[in-house]
N, C-alpha and C positions, 0 to 999 in steps of 0.2 A: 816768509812762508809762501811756497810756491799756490796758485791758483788751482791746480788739484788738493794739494795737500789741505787748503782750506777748507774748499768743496767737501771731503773726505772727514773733517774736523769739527763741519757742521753738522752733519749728517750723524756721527757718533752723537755730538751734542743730542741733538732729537731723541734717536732713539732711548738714549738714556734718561730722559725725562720723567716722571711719574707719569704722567698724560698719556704719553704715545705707549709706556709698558701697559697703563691698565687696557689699552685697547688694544693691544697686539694680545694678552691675556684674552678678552672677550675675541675675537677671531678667533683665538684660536680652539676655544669653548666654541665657535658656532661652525668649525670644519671639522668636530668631531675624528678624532686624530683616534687610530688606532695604534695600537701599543707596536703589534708586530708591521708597520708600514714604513715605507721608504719613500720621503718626500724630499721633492723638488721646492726651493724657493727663489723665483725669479725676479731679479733686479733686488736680490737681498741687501745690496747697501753696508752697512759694518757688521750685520750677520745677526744682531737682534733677535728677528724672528725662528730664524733658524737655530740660535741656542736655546730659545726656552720649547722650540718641538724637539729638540737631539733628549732633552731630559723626558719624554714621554714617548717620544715613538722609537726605531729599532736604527733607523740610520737616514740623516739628513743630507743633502745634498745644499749647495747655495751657489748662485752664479749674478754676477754682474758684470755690464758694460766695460767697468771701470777698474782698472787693475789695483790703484790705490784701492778703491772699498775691498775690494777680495783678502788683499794683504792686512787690510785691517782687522776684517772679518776673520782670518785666520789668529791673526796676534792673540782677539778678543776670547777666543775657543781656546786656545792655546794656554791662557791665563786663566781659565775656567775651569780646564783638564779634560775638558770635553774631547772624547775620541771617536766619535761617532759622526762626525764631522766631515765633509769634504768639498773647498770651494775652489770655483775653476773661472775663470772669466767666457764672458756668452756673452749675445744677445739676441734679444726677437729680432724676426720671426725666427733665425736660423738657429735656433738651443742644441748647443755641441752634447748633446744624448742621443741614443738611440732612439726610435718611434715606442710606444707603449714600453717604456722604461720602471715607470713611476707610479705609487699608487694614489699617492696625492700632488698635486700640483697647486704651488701656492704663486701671490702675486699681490703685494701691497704698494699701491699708490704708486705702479707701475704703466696698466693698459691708460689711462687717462692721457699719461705724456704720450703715447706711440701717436706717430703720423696716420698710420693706418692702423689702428685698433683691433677692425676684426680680423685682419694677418695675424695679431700679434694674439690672439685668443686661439685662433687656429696652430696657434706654433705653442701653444700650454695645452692644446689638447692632443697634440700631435704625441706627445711624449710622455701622456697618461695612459696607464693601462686600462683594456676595457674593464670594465665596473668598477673604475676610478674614480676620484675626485678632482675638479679644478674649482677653484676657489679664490677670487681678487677681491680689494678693498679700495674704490675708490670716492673722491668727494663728488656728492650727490648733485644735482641742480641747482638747489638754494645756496651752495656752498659758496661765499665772496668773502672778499674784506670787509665790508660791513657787520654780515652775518656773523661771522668769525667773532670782531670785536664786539659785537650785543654777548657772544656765549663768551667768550672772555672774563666780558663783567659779570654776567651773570655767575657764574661758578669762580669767579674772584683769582684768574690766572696773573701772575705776576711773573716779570722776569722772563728768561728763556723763555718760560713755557707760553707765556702771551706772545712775545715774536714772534716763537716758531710758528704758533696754531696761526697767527692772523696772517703769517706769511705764507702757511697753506691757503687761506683762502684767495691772497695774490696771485698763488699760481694755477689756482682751478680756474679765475677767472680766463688765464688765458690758455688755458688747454681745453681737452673735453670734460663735461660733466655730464657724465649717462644717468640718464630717466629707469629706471625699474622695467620702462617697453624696452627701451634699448638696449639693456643689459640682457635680457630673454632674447629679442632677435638675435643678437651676437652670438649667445649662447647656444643657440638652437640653430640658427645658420654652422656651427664650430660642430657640428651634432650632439649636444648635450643631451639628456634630459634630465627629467624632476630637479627641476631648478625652483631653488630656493635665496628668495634675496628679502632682507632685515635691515631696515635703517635704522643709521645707529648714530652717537655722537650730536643727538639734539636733532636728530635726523640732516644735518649734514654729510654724513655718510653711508655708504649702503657699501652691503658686506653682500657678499653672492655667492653662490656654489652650483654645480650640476654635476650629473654624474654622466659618463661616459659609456656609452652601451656596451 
């Protein structure tokens, strides 16, 4: 198996998890999704996120770096019967849409890896419509290996689901992990307003939103 296709093999693994569904479920209760919208999900990965909003809102869009996750993300919708659907390969800051496209803009455990962060917030708000939504989930401050394996034990993860989680907190160590101040700068530099951010996950994670004027 090739080095992408692994990549690609992990990444399903994850999302498929009980863990990482109940919390893309809780996002997606805290972006308050309207039934008639048309969402963007950026750095969707095998499309996860974007199949359980195709069943609630009117039509989903999905884009990733990576052309394996795309194609898998397609398979996965494909195999669902989902038709509401449609994934293209992207990335920040440059998002192959037009400017005010979108009426939600989503973005899971995405901005944290960017090199430059607030580009890559500016280029999810770039292709929100005004009185839109942008909305990312990344891991918070406290989030390490450590942290990760104390919530592990605590809530009794076993298996995948302990790898995965504790090897998220290997990679927050070394990416960013935005403070609740820094998520509002960002945000508000990208011109947001009424931003609303909720830590979640034992408060290793913070879930954010603003609306675009």
């Amino acid at each position: 198996m090739s080095l992408s296709a692994q990549f690609v093999n992990y990444f399903t693994q994850v999302q498929a998890t009980s863990g990482w569904d109940r919390v893309l479920a809780s996002f997606a209760r805290f972006v308050a999704l309207e039934k008639s919208a048309h969402v963007l999900d950026v750095g969707c990965g095998p499309g996860s996120l974007a199949r359980r909003m195709a069943r609630e809102v009117t039509f989903v869009y999905g884009c990733d770096a990576d052309r394996g996750m795309i194609e898998q993300a397609q398979k996965l919708a494909d195999e669902e019967g989902l038709r509401n659907l449609e994934f293209r390969v992207g990335a920040l800051p440059d998002l192959p849409y037009a400017s005010e496209r979108f009426d939600v803009v989503t973005a899971t455990n995405v901005i944290f890896l960017q090199r430059h962060p607030q580009v890559a917030v500016c280029g999810l708000t770039r292709v929100c419509k005004a009185g839109g939504i942008v909305a990312m989930l990344n891991p918070s401050p406290p989030m390490s290996v450590a942290a990760a394996t104390v919530y592990a034990d605590r809530h009794n993860l076993t298996d995948f689901n302990r790898i995965s989680f504790i090897n998220w907190g290997n990679v927050a160590e070394q990416a960013h992990r935005f403070s609740e101040r820094q998520i509002t700068t960002m945000f508000e530099a990208a011109g947001l307003s009424e931003i609303v951010i909720e830590a979640k996950i034992g408060g290793l994670a913070l879930f954010a939103k603003g609306r675009k004027p």
